[in-house]
N, C-alpha and C positions, 0 to 999 in steps of 0.2 A: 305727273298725275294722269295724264292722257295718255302716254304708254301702259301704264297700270289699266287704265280702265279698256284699252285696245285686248290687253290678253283677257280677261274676263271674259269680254265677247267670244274671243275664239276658243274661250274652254266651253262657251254653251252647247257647241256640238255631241265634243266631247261625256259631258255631264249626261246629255238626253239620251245618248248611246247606252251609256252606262245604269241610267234610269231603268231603258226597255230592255237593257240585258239582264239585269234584277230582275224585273216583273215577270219574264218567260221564264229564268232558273223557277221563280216561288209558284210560276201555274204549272214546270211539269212537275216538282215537288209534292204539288197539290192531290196533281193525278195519280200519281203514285203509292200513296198511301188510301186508296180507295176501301171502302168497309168494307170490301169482299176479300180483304188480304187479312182479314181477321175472322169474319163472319164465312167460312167456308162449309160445302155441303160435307156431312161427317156424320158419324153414328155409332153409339156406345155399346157396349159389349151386351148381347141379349137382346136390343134392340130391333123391332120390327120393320123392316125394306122393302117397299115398293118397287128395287130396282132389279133385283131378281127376282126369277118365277119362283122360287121355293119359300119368298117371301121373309127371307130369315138374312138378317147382316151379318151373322158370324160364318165363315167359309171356310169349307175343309180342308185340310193341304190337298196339294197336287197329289195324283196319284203317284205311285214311288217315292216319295216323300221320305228322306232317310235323316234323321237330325243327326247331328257330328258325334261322333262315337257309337252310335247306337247301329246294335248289328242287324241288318236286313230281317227281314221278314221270313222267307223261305232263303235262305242264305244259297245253300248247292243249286235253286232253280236259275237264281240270279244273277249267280259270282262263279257256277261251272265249279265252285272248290265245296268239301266237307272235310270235316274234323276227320284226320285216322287216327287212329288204334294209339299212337303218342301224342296224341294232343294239336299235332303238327296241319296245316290245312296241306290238303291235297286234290289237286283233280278229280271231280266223279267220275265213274269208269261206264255207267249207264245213263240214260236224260231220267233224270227225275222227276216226279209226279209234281202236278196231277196232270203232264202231258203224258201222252200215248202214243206211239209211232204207229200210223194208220196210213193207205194207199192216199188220202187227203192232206195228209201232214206230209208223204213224202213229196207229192206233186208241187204245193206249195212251198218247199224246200226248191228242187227242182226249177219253179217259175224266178225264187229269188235269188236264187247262185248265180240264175242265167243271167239276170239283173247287173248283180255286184260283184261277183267273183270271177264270173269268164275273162273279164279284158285283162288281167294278169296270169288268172289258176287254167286257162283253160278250159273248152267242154269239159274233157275228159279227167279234169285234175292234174293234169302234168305238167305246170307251170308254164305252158307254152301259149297262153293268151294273146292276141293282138298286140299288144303293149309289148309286151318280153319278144314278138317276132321282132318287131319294128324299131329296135335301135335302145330299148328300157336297160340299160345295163346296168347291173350294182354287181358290189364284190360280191355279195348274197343272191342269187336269183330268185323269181315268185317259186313258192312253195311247190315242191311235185307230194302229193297226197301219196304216192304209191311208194315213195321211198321207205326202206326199212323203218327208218326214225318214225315218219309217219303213221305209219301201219300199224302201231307199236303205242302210239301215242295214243293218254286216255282219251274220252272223249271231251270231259269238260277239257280238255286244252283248247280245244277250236272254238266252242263258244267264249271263253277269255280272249283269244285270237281279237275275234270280232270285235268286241265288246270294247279293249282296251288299246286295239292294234300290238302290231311285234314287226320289230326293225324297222324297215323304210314301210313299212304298210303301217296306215291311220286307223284310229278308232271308227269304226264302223255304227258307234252308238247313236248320234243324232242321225244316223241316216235310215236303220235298223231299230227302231225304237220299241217295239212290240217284242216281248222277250220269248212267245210263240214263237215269231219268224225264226229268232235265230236260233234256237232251238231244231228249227224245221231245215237250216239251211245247212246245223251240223249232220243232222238224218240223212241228209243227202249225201254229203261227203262219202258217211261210210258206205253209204249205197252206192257210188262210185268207186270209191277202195275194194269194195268185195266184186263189183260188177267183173274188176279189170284184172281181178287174178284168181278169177272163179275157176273153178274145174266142175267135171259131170258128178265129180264124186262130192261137190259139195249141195248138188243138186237134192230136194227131200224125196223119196221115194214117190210117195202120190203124185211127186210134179215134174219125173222124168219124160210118162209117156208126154205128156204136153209139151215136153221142150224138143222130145223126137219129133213132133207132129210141127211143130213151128220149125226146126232144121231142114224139115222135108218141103217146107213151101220155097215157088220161085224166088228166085233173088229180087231186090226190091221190094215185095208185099210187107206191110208191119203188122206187126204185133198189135192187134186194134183191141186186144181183151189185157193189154198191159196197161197196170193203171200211170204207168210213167210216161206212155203214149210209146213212137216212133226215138224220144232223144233220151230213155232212161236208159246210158251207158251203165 
């Protein structure tokens, strides 16, 4: 009997342990089912918001906003491809409206090639960028723009380029996100394609004497009336 009543005692420990480990499970339980896990800030469709300035809780998609299936907006400004003649998509062979290849569209071309394209393409376009000097080796090397294929190639191919990436080059899209830019960054291309295999004879009439009058200045002086400055190769 005295054995029996010896273990009792030593389960009282035990019991009050188990007591306040009960008591702590049901208070975090308690706290966890707080009324704001029901009662949340929320607002129904048509609904007037104080938390934007336009005062309105319905919000419009993001700009670009493409729902699944549904074909772009201005497709060729976009996607560099249109419909031809069989139905088939094909590269545009011009940049599409409503841009316009201006002395400000090209320079801004020009400032973001220098940005994004030089460490592999090169100033000049000839795939010889710091990267490709410097040990970059693939069985493919960065792209020379002045190769046949290139030359040759329409223009929506280099905004796809960008947009999508080709071979060991990445999509240029989260970095390049203004579809002006890259628009402006293919302007430049060909304005380094045609710089580098220009002749006198592709010169316009009106703009010969100028390029005699700019040939005849000292070496070193630039070109300060070009709107591509001193680096439009």
């Amino acid at each position: 009997m005295r054995a029996k009543h010896t273990v009792q005692q030593n389960m009282r420990p035990f019991r009050t342990l188990l007591l306040m480990s009960g008591a702590t499970l049901a208070l975090f339980a308690a706290t966890g089912c707080h009324i704001d896990m029901w009662r949340q800030p929320k607002v129904r469709g048509q609904q007037e918001s104080t938390f934007f300035a336009d005062q309105s809780s319905m919000r419009l998609p993001v700009h670009g906003t493409i729902a699944q299936g549904q074909d772009k907006q201005n497709e060729p400004l976009e996607t560099g491809y249109e419909d031809g003649p069989d139905g088939k998509k094909r590269y545009v062979k011009t940049i599409p409206p409503p841009i316009v290849v201006t002395p400000e569209l090209l320079k801004r071309g020009q400032e973001r090639y220098a940005i994004f394209c030089t460490p592999c393409h090169g100033k000049l376009g000839d795939g010889k960028g710091m990267i490709a000097q410097r040990g970059f080796s693939l069985r493919r090397p960065p792209g020379n723009y002045h190769s046949d294929r290139l030359r040759k190639m329409p223009i929506g191919h280099f905004y796809d380029v960008i947009t999508n990436g080709y071979g060991a080059m990445f999509s240029y899209a989260s970095r390049i996100q203004d579809t002006k830019d890259r628009w402006a960054i293919v302007a430049y291309v060909r304005v380094l394609q045609k710089s580098q295999g220009a002749t006198v004879n592709d010169v316009p009439e009106k703009d010969k004497a100028k390029l005699e009058m700019e040939s005849a200045k000292p070496a070193g002086e630039t070109n300060k009336t070009s709107p591509l400055g001193s680096e439009g190769h």
